[in-house]
Backbone as ProteinMPNN parsed JSONL, in Angstrom:
{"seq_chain_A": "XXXXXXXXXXXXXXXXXXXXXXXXXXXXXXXXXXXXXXXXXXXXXXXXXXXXXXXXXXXXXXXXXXXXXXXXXXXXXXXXXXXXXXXXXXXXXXXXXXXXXXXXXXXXXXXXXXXXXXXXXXXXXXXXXXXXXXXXXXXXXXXXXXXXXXXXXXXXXXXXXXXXXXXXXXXXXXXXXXXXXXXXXXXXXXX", "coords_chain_A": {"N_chain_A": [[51.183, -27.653, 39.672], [54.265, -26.588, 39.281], [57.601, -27.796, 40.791], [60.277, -26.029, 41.521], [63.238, -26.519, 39.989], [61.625, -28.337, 38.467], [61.311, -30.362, 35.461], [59.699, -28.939, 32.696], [56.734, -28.374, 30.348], [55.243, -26.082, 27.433], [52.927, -24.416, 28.158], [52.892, -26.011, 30.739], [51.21, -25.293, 33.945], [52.654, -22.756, 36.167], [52.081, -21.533, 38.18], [50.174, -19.205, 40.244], [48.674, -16.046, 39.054], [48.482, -14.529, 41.724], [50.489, -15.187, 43.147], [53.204, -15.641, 41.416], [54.288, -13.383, 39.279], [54.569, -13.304, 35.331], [57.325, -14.387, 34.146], [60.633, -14.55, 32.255], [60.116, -16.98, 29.887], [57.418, -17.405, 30.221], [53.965, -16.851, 30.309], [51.194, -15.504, 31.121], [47.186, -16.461, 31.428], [44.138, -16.128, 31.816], [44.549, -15.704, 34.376], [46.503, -17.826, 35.494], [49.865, -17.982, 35.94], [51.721, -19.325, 32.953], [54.281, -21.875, 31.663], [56.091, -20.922, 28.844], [57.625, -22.23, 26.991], [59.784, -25.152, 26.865], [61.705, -26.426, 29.364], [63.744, -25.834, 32.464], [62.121, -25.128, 35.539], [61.791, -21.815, 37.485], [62.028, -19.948, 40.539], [61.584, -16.865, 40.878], [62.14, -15.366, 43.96], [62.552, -12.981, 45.234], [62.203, -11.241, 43.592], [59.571, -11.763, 42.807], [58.582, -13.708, 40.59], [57.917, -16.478, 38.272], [59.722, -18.432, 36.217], [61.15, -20.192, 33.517], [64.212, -21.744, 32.275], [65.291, -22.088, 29.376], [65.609, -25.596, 28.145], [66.813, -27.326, 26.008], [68.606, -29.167, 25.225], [67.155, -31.475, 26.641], [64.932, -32.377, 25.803], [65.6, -32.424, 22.789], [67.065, -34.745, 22.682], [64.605, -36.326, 24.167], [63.284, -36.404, 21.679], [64.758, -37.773, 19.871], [64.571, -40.254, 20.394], [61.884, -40.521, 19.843], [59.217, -42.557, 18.075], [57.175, -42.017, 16.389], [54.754, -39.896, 15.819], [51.567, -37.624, 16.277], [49.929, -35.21, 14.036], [48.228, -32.544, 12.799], [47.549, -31.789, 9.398], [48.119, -28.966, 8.381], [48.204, -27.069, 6.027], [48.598, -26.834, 2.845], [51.277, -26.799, 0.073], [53.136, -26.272, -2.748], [55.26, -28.378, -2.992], [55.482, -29.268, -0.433], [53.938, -30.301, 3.202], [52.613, -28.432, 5.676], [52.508, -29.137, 9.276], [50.895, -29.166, 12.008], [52.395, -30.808, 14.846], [51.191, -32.363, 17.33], [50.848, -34.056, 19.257], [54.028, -36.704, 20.703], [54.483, -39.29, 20.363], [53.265, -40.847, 23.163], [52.226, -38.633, 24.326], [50.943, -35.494, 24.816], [51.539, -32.381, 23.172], [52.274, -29.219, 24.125], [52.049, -25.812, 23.326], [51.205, -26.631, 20.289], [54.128, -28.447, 17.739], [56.028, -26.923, 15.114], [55.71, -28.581, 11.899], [57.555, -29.944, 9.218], [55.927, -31.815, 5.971], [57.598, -33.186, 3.511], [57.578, -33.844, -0.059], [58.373, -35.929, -0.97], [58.505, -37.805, 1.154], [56.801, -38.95, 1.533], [55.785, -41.82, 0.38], [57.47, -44.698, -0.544], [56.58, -44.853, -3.264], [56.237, -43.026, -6.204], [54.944, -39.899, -6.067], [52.59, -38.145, -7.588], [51.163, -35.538, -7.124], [51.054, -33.934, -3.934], [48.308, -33.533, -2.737], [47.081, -36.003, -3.285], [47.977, -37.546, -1.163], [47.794, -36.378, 1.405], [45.38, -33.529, 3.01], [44.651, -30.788, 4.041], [43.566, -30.279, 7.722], [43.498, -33.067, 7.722], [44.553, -35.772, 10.076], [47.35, -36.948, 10.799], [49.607, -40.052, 11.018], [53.245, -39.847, 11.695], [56.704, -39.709, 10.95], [59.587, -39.15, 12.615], [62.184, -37.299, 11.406], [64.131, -35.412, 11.429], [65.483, -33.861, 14.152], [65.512, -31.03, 14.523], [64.044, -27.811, 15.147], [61.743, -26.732, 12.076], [60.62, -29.826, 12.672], [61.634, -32.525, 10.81], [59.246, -34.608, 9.25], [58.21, -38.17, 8.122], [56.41, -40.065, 6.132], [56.587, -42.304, 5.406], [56.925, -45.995, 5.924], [55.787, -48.888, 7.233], [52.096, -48.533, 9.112], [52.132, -45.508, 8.984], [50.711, -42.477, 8.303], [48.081, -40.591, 7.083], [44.85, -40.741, 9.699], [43.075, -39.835, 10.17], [40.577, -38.426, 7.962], [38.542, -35.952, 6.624], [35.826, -35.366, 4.474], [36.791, -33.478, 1.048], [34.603, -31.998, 0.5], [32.091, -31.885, 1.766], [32.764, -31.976, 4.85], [32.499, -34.244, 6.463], [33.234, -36.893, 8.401], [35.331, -39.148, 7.023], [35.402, -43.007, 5.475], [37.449, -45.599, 5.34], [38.048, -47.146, 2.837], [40.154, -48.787, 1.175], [43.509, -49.267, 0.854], [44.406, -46.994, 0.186], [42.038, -45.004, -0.681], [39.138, -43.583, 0.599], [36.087, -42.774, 1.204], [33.344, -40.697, 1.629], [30.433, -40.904, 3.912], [28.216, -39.302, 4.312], [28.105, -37.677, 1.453], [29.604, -39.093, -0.481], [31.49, -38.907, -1.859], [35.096, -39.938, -3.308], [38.088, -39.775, -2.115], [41.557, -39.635, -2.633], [44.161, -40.881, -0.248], [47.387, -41.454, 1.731], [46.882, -43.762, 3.464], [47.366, -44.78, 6.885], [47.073, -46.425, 9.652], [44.278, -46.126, 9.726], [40.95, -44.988, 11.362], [38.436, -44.95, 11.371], [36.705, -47.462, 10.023], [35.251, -48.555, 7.04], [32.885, -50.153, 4.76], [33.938, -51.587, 2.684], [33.488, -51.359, 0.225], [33.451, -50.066, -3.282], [31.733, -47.9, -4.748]], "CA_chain_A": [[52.106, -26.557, 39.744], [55.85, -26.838, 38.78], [57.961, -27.124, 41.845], [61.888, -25.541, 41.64], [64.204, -27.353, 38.962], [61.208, -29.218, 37.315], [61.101, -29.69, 33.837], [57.912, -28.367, 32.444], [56.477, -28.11, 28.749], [54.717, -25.306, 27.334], [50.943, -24.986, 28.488], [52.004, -26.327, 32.013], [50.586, -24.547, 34.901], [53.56, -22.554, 37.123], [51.972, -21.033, 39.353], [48.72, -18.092, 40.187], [48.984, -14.909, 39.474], [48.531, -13.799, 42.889], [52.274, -15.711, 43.549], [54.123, -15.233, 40.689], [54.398, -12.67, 37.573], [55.255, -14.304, 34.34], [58.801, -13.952, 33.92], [61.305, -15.329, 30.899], [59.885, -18.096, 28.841], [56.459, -17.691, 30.69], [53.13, -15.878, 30.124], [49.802, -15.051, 32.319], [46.259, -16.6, 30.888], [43.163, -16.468, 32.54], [44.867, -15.899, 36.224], [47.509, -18.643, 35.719], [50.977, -18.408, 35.041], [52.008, -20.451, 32.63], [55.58, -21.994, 30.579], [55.983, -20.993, 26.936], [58.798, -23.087, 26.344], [60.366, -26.601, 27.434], [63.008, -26.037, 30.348], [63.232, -25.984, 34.003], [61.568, -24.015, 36.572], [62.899, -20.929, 38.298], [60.838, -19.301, 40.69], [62.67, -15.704, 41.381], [61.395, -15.043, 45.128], [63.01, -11.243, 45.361], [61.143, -10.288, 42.428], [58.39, -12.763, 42.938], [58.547, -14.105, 38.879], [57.457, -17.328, 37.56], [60.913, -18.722, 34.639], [61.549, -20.842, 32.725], [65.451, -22.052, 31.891], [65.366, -23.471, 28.261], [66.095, -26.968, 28.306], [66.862, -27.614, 24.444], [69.017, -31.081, 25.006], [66.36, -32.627, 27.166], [63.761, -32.585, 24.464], [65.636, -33.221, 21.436], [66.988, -36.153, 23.227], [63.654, -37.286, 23.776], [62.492, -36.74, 20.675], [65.56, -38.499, 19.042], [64.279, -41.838, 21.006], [60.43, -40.78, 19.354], [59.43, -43.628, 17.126], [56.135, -41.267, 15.881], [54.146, -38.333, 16.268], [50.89, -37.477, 16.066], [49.863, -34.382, 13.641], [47.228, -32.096, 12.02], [48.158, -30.798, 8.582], [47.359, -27.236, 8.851], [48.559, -25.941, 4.828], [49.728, -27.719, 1.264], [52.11, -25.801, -0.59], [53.734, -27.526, -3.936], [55.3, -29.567, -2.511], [55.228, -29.784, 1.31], [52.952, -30.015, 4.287], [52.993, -28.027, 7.198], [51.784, -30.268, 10.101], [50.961, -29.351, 13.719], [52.62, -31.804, 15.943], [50.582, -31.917, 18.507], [51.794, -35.388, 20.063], [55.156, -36.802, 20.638], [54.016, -40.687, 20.687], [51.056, -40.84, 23.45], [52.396, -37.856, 25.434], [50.955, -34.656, 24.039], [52.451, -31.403, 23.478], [51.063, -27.476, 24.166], [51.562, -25.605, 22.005], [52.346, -27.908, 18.907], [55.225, -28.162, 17.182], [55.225, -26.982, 13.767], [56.673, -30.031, 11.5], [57.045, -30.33, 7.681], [55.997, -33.427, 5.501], [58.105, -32.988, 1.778], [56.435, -34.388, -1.279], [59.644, -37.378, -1.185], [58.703, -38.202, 2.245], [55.01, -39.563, 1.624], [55.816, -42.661, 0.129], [58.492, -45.115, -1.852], [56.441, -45.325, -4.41], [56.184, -42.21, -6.628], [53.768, -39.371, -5.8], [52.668, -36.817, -8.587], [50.267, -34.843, -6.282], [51.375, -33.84, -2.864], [46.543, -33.656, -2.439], [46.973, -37.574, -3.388], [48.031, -38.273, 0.045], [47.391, -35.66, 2.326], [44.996, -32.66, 2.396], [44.423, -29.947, 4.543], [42.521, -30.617, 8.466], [43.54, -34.433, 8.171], [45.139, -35.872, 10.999], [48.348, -37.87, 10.355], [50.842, -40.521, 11.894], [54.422, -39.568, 11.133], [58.158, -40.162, 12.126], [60.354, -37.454, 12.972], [63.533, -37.515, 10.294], [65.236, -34.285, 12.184], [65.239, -33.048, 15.565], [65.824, -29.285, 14.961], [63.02, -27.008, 14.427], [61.171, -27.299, 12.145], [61.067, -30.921, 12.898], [61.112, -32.851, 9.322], [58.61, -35.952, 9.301], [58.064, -38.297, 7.218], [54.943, -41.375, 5.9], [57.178, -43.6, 4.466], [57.073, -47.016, 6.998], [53.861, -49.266, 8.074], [51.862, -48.344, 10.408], [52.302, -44.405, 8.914], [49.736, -42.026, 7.415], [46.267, -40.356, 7.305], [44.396, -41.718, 10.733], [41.086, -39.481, 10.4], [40.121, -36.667, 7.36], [37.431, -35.325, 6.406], [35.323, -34.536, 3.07], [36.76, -31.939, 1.079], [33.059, -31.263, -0.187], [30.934, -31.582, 2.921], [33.51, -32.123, 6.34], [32.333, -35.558, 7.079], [34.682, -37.959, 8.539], [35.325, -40.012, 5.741], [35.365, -43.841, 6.0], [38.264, -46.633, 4.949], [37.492, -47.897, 1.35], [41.079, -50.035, 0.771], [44.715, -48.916, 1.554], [44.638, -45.947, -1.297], [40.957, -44.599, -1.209], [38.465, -43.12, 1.25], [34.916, -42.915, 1.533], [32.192, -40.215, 2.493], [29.276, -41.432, 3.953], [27.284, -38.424, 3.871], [28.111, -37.71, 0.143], [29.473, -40.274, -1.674], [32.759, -38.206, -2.25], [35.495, -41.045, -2.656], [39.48, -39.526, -2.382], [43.068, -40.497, -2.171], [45.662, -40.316, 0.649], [48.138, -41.929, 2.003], [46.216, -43.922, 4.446], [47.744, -45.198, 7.739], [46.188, -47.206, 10.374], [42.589, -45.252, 10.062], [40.426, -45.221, 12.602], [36.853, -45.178, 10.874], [36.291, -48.157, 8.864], [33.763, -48.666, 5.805], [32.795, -51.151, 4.046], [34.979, -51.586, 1.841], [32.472, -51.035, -1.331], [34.04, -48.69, -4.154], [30.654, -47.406, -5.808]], "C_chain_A": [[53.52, -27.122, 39.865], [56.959, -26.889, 40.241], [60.006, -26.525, 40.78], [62.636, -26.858, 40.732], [63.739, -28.402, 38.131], [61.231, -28.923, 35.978], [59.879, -29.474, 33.246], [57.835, -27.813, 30.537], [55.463, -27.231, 28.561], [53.435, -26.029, 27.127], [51.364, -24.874, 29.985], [52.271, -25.187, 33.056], [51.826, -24.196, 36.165], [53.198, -22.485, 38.372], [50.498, -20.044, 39.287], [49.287, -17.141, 39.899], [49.211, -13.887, 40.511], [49.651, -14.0, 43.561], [52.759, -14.927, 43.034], [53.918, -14.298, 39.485], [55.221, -13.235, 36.6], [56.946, -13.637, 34.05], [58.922, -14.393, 32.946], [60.53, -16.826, 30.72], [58.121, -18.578, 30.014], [55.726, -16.471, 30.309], [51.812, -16.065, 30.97], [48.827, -15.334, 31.146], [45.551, -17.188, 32.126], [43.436, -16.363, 34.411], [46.033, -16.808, 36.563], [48.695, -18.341, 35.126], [51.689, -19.707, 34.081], [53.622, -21.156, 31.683], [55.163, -21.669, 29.01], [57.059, -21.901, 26.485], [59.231, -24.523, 27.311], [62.135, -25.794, 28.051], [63.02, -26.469, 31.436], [62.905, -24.747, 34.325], [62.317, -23.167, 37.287], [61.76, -20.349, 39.014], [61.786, -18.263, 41.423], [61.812, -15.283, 43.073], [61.339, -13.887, 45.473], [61.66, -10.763, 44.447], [59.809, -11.204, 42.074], [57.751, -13.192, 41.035], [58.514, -15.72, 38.801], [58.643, -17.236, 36.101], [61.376, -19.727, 34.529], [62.69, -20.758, 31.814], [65.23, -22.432, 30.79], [66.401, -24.57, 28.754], [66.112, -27.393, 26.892], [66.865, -28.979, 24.465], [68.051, -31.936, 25.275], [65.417, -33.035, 26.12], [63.647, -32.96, 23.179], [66.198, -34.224, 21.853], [65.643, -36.713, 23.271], [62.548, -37.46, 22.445], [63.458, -37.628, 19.46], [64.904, -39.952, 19.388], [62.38, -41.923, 20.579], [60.396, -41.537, 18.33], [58.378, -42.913, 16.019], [55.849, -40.309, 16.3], [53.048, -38.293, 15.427], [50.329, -35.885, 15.498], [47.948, -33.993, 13.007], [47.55, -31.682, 10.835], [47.221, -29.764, 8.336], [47.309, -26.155, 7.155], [49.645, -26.868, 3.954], [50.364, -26.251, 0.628], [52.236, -26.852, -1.716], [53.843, -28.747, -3.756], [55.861, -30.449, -0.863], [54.15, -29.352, 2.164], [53.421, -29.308, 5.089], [51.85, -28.463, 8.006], [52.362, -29.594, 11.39], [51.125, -30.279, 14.949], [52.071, -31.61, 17.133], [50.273, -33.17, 20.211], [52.799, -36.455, 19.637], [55.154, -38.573, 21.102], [52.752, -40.364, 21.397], [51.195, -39.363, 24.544], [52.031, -36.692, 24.15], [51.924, -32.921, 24.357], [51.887, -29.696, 23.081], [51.631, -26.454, 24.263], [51.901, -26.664, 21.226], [53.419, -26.99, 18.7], [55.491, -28.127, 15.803], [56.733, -28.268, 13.181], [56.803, -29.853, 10.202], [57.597, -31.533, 7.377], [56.568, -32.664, 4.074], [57.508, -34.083, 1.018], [57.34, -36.11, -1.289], [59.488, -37.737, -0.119], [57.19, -38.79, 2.467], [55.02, -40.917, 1.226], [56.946, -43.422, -0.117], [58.282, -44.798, -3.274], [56.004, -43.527, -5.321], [55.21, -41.513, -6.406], [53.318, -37.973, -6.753], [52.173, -35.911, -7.872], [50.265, -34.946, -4.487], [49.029, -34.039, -2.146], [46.555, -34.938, -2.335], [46.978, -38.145, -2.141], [48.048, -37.468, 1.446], [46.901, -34.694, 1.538], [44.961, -31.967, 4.119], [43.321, -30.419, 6.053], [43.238, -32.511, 8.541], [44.838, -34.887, 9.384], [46.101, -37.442, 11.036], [49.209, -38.24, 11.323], [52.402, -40.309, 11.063], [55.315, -40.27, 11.724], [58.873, -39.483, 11.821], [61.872, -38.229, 12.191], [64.348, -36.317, 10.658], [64.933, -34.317, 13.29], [65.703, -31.577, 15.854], [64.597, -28.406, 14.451], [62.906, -26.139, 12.647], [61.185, -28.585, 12.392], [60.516, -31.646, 11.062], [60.318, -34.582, 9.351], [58.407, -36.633, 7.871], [57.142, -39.545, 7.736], [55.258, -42.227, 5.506], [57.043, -44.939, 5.938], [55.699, -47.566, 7.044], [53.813, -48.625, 9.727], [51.463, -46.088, 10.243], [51.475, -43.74, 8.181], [48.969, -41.056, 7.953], [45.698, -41.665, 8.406], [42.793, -41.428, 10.596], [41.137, -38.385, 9.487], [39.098, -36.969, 7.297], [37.136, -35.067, 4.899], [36.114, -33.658, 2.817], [35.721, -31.469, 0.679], [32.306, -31.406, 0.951], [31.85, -31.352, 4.492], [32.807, -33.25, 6.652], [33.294, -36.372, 7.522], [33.985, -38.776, 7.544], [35.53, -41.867, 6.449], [36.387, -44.199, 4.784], [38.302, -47.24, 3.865], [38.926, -49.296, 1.296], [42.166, -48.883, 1.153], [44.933, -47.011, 0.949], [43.099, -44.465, -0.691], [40.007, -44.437, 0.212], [37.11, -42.668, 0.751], [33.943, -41.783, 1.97], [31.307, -40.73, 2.883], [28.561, -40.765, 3.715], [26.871, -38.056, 2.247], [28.131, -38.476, -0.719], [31.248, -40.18, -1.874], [33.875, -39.466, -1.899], [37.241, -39.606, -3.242], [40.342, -40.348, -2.278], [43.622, -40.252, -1.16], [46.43, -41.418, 1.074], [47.784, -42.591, 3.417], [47.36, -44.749, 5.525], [47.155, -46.217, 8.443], [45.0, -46.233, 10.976], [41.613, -46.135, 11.172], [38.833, -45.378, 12.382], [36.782, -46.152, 9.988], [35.156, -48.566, 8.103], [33.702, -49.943, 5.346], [32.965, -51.847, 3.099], [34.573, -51.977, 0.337], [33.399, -49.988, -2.474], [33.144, -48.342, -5.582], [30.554, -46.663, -6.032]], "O_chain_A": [[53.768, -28.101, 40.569], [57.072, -25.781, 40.764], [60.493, -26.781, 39.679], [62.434, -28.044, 40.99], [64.4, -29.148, 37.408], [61.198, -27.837, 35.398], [58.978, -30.215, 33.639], [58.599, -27.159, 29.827], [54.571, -27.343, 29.402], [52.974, -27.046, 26.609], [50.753, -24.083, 30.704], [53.211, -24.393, 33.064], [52.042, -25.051, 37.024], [53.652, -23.041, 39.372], [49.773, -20.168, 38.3], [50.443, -17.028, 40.306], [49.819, -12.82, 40.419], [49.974, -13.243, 44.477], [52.968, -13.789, 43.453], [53.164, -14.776, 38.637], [56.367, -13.621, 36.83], [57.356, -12.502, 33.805], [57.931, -14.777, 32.325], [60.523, -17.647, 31.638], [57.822, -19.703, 30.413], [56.249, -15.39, 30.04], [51.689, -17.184, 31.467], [49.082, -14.853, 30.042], [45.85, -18.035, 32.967], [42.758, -16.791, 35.345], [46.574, -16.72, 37.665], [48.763, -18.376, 33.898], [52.071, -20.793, 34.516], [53.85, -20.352, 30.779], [54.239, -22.058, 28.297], [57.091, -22.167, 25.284], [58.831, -24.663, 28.466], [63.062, -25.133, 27.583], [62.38, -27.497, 31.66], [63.166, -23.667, 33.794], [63.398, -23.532, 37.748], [60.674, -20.191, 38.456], [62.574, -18.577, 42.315], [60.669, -14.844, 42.947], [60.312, -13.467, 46.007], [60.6, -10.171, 44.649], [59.217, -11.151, 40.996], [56.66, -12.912, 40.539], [59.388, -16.196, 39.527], [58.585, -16.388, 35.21], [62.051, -20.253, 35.414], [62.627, -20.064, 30.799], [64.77, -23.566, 30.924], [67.45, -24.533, 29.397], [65.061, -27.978, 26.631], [66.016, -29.796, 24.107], [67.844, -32.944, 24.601], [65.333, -34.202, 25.737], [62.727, -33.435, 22.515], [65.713, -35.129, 21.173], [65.408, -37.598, 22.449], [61.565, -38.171, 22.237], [62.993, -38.045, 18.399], [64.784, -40.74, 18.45], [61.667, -42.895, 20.831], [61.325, -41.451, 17.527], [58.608, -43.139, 14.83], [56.524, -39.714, 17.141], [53.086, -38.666, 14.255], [50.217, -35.111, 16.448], [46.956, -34.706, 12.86], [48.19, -30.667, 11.113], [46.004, -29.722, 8.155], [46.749, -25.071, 6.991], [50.764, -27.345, 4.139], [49.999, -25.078, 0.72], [51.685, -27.953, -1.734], [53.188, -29.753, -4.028], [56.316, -31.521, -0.466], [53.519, -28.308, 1.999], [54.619, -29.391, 5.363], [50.657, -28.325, 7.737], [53.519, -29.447, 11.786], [50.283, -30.486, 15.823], [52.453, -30.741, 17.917], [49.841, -33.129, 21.363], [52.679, -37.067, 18.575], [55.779, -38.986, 22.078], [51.696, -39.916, 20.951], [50.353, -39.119, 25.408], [52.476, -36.738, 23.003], [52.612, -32.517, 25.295], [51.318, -29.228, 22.095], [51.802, -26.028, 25.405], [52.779, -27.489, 21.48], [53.713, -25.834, 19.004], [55.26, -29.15, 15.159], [57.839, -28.618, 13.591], [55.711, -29.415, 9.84], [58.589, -32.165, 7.738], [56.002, -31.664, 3.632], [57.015, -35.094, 1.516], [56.829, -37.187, -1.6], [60.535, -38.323, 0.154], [56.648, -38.993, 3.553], [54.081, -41.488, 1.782], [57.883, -42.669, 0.15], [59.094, -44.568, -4.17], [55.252, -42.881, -4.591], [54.182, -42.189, -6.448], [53.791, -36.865, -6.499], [53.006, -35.005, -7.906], [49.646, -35.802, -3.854], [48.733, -34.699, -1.149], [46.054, -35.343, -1.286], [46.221, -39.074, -1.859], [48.33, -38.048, 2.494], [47.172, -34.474, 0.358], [45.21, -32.603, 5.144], [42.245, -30.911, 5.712], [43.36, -33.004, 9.662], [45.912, -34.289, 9.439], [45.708, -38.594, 11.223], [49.638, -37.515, 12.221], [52.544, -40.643, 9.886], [55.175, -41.114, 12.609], [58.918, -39.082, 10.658], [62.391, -39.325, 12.4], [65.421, -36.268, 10.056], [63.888, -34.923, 13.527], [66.102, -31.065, 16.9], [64.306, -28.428, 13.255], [63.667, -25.295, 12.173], [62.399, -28.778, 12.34], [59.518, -31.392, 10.389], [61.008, -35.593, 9.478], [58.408, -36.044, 6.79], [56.997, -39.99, 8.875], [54.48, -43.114, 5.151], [57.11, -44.422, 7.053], [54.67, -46.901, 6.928], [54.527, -48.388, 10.701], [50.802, -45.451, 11.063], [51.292, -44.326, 7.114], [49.097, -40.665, 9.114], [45.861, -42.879, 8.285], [41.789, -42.124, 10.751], [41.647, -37.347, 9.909], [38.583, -37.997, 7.738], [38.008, -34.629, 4.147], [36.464, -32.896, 3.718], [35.805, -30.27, 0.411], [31.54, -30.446, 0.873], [31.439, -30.447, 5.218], [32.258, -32.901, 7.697], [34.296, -36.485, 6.815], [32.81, -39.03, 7.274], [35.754, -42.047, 7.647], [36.425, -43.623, 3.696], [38.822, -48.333, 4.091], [38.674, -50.498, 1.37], [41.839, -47.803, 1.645], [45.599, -46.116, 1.472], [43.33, -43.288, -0.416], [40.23, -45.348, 1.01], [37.166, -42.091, -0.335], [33.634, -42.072, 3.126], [30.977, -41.474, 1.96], [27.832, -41.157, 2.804], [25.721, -38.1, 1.81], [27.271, -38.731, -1.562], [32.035, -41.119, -1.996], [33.872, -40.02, -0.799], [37.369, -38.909, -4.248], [40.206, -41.526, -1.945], [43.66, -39.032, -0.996], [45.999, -42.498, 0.671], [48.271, -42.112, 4.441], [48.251, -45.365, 4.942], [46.622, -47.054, 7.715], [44.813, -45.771, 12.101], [41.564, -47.293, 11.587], [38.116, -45.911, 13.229], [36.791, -45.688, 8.848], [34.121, -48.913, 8.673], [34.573, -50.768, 5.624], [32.175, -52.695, 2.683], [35.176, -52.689, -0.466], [34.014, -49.061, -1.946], [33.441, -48.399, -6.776], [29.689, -46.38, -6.861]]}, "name": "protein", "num_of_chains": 1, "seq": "XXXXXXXXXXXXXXXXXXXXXXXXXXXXXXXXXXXXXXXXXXXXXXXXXXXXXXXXXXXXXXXXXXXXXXXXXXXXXXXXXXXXXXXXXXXXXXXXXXXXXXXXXXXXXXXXXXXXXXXXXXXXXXXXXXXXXXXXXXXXXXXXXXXXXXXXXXXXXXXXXXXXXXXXXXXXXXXXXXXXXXXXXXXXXXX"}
């Protein structure tokens, strides 16, 4: 529980309902009050409320000093992702933060097919290229990519084939993306 002038990120836990009623930039789940937004704590005692100050600077400051971020992409369009940031290096963050990847921000090397290197469900390392909402990421750098998808024909986690190319085990199904430092490795067969 939050005391008086902490800073607190949406998700964390203010206070009970039997204290406080959710006030500004807070909402009630399950019995707990909780922050919807990144700020400090207010706890109104008159009117016995549970609030949350936005705190804008503190956060895009620390996300100016983020070197990565950990995402889901949630929806392809032409030619951008929309990716659920859902950690800010190893510290995570509740709710996410929605992010977009642009089709010029996946590689150096030319990309005809935004599917080529991301798809839908896969769970990507980025690096934050704005700090204003949306936040704009990008795959270009080592170290940056696809960490864990999935089949698009069965949902299997897929396995590691070479830097390019991925693997089903269950199927067979081999794709492309823009692989990162993956976390399932195969055997690096391409049959």
């Amino acid at each position: 529980m939050g005391k008086q002038g902490d800073l607190t990120l949406p998700g964390d836990v203010l206070s009970v309902i039997e204290e406080f009623t959710p006030g500004e930039g807070c909402y009630e789940l399950q019995g707990q009050v909780r922050a919807s937004i990144i700020g400090k704590v207010f706890y109104d005692m008159i009117n016995r409320k549970s609030n949350v100050i936005p705190e804008k600077k503190t956060f895009v400051y620390k996300l100016k000093k983020a070197k990565y971020m950990y995402g889901l992409v949630t929806s392809l369009k032409e030619d951008y992702a929309v990716v659920a940031v859902s950690s800010v290096e190893e510290r995570f963050v509740s709710p996410s933060i929605t992010g977009y990847l642009h089709i010029s921000q996946v590689s150096h090397k030319h990309v005809k097919s935004l599917r080529d290197a991301v798809r839908p469900s896969d769970v990507i390392k980025a690096r934050p290229i704005s700090y204003t909402y949306p936040l704009q990421l990008s795959l270009r750098g080592k170290d940056l990519g696809v960490i864990v998808a999935s089949c698009s024909i069965c949902g299997t986690v897929m396995l590691k084939m070479d830097e390019e190319h991925l693997k089903c085990p269950n199927c067979g199904n081999v794709e492309t993306r823009r692989v990162g430092p993956y976390s399932v490795k195969g055997n690096g067969n391409r049959s």
